[in-house]
C-alpha positions as CSV (number, residue, x, y, z in Angstrom):
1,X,105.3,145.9,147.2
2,X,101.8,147.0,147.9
3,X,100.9,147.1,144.0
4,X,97.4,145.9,142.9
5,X,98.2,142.5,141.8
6,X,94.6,141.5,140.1
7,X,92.0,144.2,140.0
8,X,91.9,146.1,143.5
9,X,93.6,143.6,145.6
10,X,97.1,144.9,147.0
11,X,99.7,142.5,148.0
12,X,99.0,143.3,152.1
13,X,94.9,142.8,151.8
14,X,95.5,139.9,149.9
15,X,97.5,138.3,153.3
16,X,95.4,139.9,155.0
17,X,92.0,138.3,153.6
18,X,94.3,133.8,153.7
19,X,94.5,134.8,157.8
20,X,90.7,136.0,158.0
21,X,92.7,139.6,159.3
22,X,89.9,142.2,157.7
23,X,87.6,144.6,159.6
24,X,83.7,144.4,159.2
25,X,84.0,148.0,157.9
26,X,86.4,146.9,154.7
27,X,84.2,143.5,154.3
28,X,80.5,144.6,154.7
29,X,78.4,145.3,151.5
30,X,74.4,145.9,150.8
31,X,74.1,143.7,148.1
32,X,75.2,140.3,147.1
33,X,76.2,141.3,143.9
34,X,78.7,144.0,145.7
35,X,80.7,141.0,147.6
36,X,84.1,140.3,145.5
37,X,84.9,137.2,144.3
38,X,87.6,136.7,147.2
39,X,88.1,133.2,145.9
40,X,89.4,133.5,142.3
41,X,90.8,137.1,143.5
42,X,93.1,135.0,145.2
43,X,94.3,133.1,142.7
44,X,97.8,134.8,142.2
45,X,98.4,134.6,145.7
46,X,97.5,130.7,145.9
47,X,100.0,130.3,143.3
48,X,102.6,132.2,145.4
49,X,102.1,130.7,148.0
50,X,102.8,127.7,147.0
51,X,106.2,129.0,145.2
52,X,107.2,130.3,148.3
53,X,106.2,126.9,150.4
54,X,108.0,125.1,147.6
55,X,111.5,126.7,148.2
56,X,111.0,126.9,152.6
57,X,110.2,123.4,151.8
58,X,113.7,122.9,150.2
59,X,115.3,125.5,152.4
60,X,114.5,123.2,155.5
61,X,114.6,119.9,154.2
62,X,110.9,118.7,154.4
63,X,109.1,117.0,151.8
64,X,108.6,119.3,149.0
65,X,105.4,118.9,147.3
66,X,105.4,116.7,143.9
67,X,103.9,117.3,140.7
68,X,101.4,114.4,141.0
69,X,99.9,114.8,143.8
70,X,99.8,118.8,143.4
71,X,98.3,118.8,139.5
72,X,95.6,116.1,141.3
73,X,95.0,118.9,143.9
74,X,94.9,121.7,141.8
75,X,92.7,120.0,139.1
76,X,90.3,119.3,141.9
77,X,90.3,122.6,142.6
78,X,89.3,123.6,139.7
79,X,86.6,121.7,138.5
80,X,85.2,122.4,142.0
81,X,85.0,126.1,141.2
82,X,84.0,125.4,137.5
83,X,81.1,123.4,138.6
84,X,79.7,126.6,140.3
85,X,79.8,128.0,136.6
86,X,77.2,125.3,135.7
87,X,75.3,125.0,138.3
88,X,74.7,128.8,138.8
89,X,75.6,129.6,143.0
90,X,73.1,127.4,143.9
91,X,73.6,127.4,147.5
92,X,73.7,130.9,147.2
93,X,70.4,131.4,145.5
94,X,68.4,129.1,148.1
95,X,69.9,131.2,150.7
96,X,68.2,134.3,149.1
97,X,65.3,132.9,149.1
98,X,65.0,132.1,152.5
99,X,66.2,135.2,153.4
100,X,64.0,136.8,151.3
101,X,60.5,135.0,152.7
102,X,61.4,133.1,156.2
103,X,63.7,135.9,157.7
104,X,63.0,136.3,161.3
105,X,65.1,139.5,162.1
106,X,66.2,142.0,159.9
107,X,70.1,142.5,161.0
108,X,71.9,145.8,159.5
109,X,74.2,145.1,157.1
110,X,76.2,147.9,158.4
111,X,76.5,146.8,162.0
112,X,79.6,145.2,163.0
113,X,77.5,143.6,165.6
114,X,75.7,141.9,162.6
115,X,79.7,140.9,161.3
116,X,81.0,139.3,164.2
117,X,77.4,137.1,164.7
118,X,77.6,135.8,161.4
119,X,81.6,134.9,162.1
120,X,80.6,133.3,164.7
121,X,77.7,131.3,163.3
122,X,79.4,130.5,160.4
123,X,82.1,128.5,161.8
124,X,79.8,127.2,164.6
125,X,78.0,125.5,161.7
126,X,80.8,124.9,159.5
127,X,82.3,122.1,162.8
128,X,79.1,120.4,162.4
129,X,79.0,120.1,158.7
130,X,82.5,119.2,159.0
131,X,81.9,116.9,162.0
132,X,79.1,115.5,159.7
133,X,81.0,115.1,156.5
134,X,83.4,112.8,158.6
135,X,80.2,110.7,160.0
136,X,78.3,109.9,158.1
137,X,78.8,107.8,154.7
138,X,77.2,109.5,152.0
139,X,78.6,113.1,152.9
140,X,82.2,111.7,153.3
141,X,81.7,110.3,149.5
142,X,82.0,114.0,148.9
143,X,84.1,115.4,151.3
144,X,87.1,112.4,151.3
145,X,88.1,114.3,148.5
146,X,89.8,116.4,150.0
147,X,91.3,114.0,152.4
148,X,92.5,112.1,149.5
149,X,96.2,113.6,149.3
150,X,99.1,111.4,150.9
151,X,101.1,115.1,151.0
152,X,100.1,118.1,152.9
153,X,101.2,121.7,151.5
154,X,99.3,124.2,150.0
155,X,98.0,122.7,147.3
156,X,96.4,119.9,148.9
157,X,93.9,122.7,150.8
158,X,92.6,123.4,147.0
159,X,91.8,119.7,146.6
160,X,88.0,120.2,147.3
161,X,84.6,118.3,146.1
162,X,82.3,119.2,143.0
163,X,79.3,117.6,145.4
164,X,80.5,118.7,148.9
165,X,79.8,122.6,147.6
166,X,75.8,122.3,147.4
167,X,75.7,119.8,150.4
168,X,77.1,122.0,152.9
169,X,74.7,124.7,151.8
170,X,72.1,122.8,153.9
171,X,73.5,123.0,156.7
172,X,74.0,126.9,156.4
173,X,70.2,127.6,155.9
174,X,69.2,128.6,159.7
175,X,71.0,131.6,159.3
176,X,69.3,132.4,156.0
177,X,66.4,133.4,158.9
178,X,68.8,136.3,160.6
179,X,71.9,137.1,158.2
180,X,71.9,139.3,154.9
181,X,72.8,137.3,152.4
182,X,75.6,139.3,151.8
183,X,77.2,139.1,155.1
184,X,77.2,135.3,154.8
185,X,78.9,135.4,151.1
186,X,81.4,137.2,152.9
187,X,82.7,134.5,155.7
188,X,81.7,131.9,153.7
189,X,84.7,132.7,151.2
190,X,86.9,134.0,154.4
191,X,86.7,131.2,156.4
192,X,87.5,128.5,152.9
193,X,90.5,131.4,152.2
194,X,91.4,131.0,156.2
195,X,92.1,126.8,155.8
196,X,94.0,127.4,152.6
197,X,97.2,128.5,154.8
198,X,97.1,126.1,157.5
199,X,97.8,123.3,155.2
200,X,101.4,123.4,155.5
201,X,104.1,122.0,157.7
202,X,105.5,124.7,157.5
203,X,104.6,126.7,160.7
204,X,105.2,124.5,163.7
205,X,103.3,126.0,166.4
206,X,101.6,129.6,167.2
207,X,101.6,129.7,170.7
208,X,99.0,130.9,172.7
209,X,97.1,131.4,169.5
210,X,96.9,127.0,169.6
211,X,94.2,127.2,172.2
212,X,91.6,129.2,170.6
213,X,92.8,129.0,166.2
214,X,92.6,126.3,163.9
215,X,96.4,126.1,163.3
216,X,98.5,124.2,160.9
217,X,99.2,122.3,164.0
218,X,95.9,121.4,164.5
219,X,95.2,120.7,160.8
220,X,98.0,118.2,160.3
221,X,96.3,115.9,162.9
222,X,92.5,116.0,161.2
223,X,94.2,114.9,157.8
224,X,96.4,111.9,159.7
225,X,95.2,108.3,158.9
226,X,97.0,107.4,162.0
227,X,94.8,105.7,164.4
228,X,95.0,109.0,167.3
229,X,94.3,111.4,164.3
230,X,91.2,110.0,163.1
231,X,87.9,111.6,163.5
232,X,89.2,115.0,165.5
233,X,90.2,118.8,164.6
234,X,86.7,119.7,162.8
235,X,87.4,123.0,163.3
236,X,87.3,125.7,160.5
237,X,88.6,129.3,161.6
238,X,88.7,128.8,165.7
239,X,89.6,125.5,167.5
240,X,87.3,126.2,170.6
241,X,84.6,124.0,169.1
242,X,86.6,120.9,169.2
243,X,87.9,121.9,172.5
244,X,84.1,122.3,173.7
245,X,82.5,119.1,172.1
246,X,85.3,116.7,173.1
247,X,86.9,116.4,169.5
248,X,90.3,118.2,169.9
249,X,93.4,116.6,169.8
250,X,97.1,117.7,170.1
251,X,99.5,116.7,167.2
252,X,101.9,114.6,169.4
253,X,105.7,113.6,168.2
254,X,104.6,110.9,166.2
255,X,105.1,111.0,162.3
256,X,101.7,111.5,160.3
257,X,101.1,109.5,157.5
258,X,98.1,111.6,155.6
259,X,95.9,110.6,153.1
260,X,92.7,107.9,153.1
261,X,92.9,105.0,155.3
262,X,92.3,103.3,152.7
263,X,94.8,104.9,149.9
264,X,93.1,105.9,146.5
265,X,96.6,105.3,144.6
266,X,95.0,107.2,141.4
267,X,95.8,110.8,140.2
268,X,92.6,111.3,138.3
269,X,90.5,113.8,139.6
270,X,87.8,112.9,138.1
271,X,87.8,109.6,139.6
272,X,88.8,111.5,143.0
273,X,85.3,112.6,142.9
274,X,83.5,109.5,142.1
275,X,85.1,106.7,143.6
276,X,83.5,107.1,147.2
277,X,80.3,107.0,145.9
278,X,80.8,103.8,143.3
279,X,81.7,102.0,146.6
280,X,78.7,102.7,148.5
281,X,76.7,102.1,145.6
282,X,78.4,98.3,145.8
283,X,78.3,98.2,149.2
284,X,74.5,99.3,149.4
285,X,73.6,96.7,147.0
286,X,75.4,93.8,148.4
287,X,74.2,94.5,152.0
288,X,71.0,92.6,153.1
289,X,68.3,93.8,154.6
290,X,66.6,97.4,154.6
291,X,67.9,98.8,157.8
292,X,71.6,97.9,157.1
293,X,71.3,99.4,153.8
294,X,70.1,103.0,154.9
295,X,73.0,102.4,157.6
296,X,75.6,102.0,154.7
297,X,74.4,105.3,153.6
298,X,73.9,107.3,157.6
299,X,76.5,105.4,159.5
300,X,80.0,105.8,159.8
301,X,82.3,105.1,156.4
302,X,83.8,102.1,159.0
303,X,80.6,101.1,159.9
304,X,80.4,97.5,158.9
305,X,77.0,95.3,160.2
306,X,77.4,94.7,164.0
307,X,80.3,97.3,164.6
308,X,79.6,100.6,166.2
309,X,78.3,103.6,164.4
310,X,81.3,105.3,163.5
311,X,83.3,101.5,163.4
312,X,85.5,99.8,165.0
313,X,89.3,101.7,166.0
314,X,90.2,98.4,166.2
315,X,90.1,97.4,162.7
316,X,92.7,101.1,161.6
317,X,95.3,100.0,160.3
318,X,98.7,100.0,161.9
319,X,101.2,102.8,159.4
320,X,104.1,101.5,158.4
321,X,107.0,103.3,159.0
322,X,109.2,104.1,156.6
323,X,105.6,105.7,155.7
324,X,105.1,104.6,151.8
325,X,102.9,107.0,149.4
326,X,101.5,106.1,146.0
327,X,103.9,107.5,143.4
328,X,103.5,106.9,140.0
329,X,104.9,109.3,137.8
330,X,107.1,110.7,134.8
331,X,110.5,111.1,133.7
332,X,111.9,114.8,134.0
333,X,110.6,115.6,130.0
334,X,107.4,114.5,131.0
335,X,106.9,116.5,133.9
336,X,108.1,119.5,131.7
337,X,105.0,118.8,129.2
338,X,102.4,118.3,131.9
339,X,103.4,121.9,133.1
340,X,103.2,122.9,129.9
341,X,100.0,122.0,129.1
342,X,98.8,122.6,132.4
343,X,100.0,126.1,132.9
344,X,97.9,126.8,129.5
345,X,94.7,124.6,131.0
346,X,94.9,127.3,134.2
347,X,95.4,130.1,131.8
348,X,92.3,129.5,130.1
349,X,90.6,128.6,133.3
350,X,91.4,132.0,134.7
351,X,90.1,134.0,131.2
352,X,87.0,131.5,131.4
353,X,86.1,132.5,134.8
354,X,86.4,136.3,134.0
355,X,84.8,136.1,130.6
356,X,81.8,133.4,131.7
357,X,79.3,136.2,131.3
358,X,79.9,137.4,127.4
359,X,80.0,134.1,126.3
360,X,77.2,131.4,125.3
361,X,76.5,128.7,127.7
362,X,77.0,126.3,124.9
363,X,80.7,127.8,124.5
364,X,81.2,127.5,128.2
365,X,80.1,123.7,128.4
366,X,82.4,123.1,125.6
367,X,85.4,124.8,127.3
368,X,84.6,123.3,130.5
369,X,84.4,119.7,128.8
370,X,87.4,120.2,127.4
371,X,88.4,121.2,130.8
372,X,87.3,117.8,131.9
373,X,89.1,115.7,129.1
374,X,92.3,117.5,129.8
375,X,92.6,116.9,133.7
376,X,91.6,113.2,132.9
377,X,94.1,112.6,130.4
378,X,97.1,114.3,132.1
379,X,95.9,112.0,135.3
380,X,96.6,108.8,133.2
381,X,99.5,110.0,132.3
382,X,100.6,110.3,135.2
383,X,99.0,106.8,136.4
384,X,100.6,105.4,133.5
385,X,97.7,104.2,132.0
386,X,98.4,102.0,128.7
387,X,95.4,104.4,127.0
388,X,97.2,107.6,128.2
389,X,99.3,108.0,125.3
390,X,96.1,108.0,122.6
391,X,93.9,110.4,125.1
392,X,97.1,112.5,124.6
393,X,97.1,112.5,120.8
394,X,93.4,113.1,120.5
395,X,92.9,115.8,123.1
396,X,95.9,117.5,120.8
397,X,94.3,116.9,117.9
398,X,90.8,118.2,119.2
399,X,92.2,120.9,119.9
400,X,93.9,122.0,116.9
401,X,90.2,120.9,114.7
402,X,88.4,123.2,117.0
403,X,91.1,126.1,116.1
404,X,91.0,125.7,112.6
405,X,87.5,125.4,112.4
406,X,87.0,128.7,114.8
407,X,89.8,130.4,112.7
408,X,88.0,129.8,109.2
409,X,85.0,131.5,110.7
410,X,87.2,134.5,112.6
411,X,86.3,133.4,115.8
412,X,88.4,132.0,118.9
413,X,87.6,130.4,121.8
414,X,87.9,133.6,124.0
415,X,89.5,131.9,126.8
416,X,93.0,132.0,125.3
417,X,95.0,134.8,125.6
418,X,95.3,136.1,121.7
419,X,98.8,137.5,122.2
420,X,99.9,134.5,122.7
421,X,97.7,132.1,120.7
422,X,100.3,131.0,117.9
423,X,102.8,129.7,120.5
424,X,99.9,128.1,122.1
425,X,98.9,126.5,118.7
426,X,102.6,125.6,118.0
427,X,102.5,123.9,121.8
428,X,99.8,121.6,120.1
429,X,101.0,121.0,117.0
430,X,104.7,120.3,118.6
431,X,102.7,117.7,121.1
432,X,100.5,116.1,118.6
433,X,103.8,115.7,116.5
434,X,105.5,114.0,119.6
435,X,102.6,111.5,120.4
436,X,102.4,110.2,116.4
437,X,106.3,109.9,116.2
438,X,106.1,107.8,119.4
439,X,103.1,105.4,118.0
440,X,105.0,105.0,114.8
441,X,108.3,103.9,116.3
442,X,106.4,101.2,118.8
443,X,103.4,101.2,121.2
444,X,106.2,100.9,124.1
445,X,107.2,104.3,123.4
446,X,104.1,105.7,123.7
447,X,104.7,105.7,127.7
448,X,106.6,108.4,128.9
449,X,108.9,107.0,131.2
């Protein structure tokens, strides 16, 4: 049970490191380049995770999680980390640097003193930023994102912003002056691996533990779009923020209805990303008048000319009860060929992320636009988009070019595993196959339904 599932990470550290349960001893390093990659480490155990949340889900007679909504999560996910592949750790690399020339006090990296301080002062500044991301308009373009889910499970905590990654690394800077860089690196992936579990409904309560965690209890109320959940629970790892700065609120017995206040009824990710920011860019341009301009940008995202900064509660929206969620989706064989597909796209996203550094940037940007094309056709599918079925047929049919004209040479991709390629190249033949049959016998069969 306690077998190294990927590299050195047993089954019990890898608990250990979702409920922030590791001593300073086990999670202190020198160098930056010592830290583990806790995030994509943990991979497996997202995946199980969710399994297992899948069946207790069943088991007790919640609402399971659906494909849509999860491959919209996941996807997000993904791109989020692959963007850090692009745009090499920037965050990470300013933070050097002003540890490197501004540092005011030279903390051991050793001292467990030096541990708990940046704990502390990580999630102290992680409620702001959070806090922040909720207040003001141009951060929430980034961070609503993540609050774009109508389901809560595990896979909506992987549902994260491209954008949101570099913008919270401002806010992090003023303990570039005190922390080693490595120290920082390590509760900056703890506390993200921390929130992944308490997106579940899962867990009811903790106890005692309510008053001073960040709980699943807790967390089901800051991702409610019902008028008493709005704007509270900022918290990251502890709760006691919230509870200090007046922002805390009890889940009570009434049903939450998560998701935007404003649904995004869309499972692109891609659009996920943008839309937020397409609207302000309207919004800013058909707003009058310098000052309400910059406050369509620093204001509240319900902050409309002569309404209070953070907007009116008035103008929330009533939910509906029985609580209705955007679900547009396949028939059971269509399901089966999104997973599929998808189960290869994480494959090579996995091999991608461990072979990034033997491997041109020119290959990576090409693997990583695939990346992009894939997650945007599978989303109209999904939306049953009328242009879904011919993004199907050519993303196949890229694919297979790309193959032959790698094989000719004797080269591969290198983020597909080779044991396996032929049934992955007879996946995409089989599919290509399926979307030309369906064109050829009428364009109403090209929609899986």
């Amino acid at each position: 049970m306690n077998k190294p599932l990927l590299g050195n990470v047993s089954f019990t550290k890898g608990v250990r490191r979702f409920l922030y349960a590791v001593t300073p001893k086990e999670a202190s390093f020198a160098k930056l380049d010592d830290v583990p990659d806790y995030l994509n480490e943990a991979v497996p155990f997202f995946f199980g995770a969710i399994a297992l949340e899948y069946i207790l889900a069943f088991l007790t007679r919640l609402p399971p999680a659906r494909l849509n909504d999860a491959f919209s999560s996941i996807a997000a996910g993904t791109l989020s980390q692959l963007s850090k592949i692009i745009i090499l750790s920037a965050e990470l690399a300013l933070y050097v640097f002003i540890y490197d020339n501004f540092n005011l006090i030279t903390l051991p990296w050793d001292y467990p003193g030096t541990w708990y301080f940046c704990f502390i002062g990580v999630d102290f500044i992680y409620y702001w930023f959070h806090r922040a991301a909720h207040e003001i308009n141009i951060m929430w373009a980034a961070h609503q994102v993540h609050h774009s889910s109508e389901d809560y499970n595990f896979t909506t905590a992987l549902r994260q912003s491209v954008v949101q990654n570099y913008t919270s690394a401002i806010f992090y800077m003023p303990l570039a002056l005190v922390v080693p860089p490595s120290i920082f690196f390590v509760h900056s992936q703890f506390n993200m691996l921390y929130q992944f579990w308490i997106h579940t409904e899962i867990v009811r309560s903790l106890g005692p533990l309510e008053y001073i965690l960040n709980t699943p209890s807790h967390h089901r109320v800051h991702h409610g779009r019902n008028p008493y959940c709005i704007d509270k629970n900022y918290g990251g790892t502890l709760i006691i923020w919230d509870r200090i700065f007046g922002t805390f609120q009890a889940e009570t017995d009434e049903e939450i209805a998560y998701g935007l206040v404003h649904p995004l009824a869309s499972w692109d990710p891609i659009w996920t990303q943008l839309c937020h920011f397409c609207h302000i860019w309207k919004t800013f341009w058909e707003t009058p008048g310098l000052k309400d301009k910059l406050a369509v940008l620093f204001k509240g995202p319900g902050w409309t000319p002569g309404k209070p900064r953070l907007g009116d509660p008035a103008d929330l929206p009533e939910i509906e009860y029985p609580i209705q969620r955007y679900d547009s989706s396949l028939s059971y064989w269509g399901n089966v060929y999104v997973l599929v597909h998808f189960a290869v796209t994480i494959v090579a996203y996995q091999l991608l992320i461990a072979r990034r550094m033997l491997m041109s940037q020119l290959h990576v940007l090409g693997v990583i636009s695939y990346f992009l094309f894939t997650i945007s056709s599978v989303g109209a599918l999904f939306d049953n988009k009328w242009y879904a079925p011919y993004m199907e047929l050519f993303r196949c049919l890229l694919f297979l070019i790309v193959d032959l004209v790698l094989s000719s040479q004797n080269l591969d991709t290198g983020v597909l595993p080779t044991a396996y390629i032929d049934v992955i190249r007879g996946i995409f033949i089989a599919s290509a196959f399926l979307w030309i049959i369906g064109s050829l016998v009428s364009k109403s069969k090209l929609k899986i339904q």
